[in-house]
N, C-alpha and C positions, 0 to 999 in steps of 0.2 A: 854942828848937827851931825850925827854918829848916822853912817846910811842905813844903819837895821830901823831908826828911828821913821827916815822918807819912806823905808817898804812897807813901815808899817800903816803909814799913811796909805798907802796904795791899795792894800788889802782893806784896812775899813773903807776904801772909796767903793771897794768894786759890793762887798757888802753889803751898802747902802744903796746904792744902783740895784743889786738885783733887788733888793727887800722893796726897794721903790718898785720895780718893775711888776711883782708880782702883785702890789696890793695895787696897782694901774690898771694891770688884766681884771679884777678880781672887780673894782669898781666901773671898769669900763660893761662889765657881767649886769652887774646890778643897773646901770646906765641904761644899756639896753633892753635888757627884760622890761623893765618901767616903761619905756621908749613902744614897747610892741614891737622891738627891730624884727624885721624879716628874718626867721628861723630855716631857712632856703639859701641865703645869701653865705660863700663862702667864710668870709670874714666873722661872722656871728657865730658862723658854726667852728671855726677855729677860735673865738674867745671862750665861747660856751663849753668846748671839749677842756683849754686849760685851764678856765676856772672850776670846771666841774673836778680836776686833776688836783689843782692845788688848796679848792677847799672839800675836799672827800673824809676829811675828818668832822667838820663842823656841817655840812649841807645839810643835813636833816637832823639837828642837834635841835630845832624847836620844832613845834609841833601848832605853830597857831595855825585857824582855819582859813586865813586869807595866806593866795600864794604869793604875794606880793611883800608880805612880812617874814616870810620863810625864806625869800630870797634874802632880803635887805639883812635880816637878821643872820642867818646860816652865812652867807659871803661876806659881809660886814664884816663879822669877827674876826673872818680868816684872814682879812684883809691889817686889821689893826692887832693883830696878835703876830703876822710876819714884818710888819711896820715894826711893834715895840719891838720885839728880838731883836730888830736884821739892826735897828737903828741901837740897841744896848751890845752886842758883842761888837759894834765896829765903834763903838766908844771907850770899849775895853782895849781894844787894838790898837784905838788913838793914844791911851796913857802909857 
């Protein structure tokens, strides 16, 4: 095994870890909202600032009347659209 081959392993690991990480934040978003989490509590306001960050392209991308489906939906996607990437170029990385 030629080591450009192990770095490459390296880099789609850390790939997948972050692409994991963000759609974690992104559902733990959604988790909470549905939950009623305390919008006061540091925690909630630090998941809710970075999933506000990382899904700022899709958050208001539907428009239904319930705010409960605006989240699920608007973060949802954000969340499985950094999933399919983060998980397709670190499978490129792996070949």
């Amino acid at each position: 095994m030629s080591p450009y081959r192990r770095g490459s392993n390296s880099v789609g690991n850390v790939i997948v870890i972050i692409a994991d990480i963000m759609a974690l934040i992104l559902a733990l978003w959604i988790l909470m909202y549905l939950l009623d989490a305390n919008r006061a509590n540091d925690l909630v306001q630090f998941v809710h600032r970075s999933a506000n960050w990382l899904a700022g392209w899709s958050r208001d991308l539907f428009t239904f009347d319930e705010a409960w489906a605006r989240v699920i939906c608007g973060y949802g996607l954000a969340a499985v659209v950094y999933l399919f990437i983060g998980h397709a170029i670190a499978n490129k990385v792996h070949r």
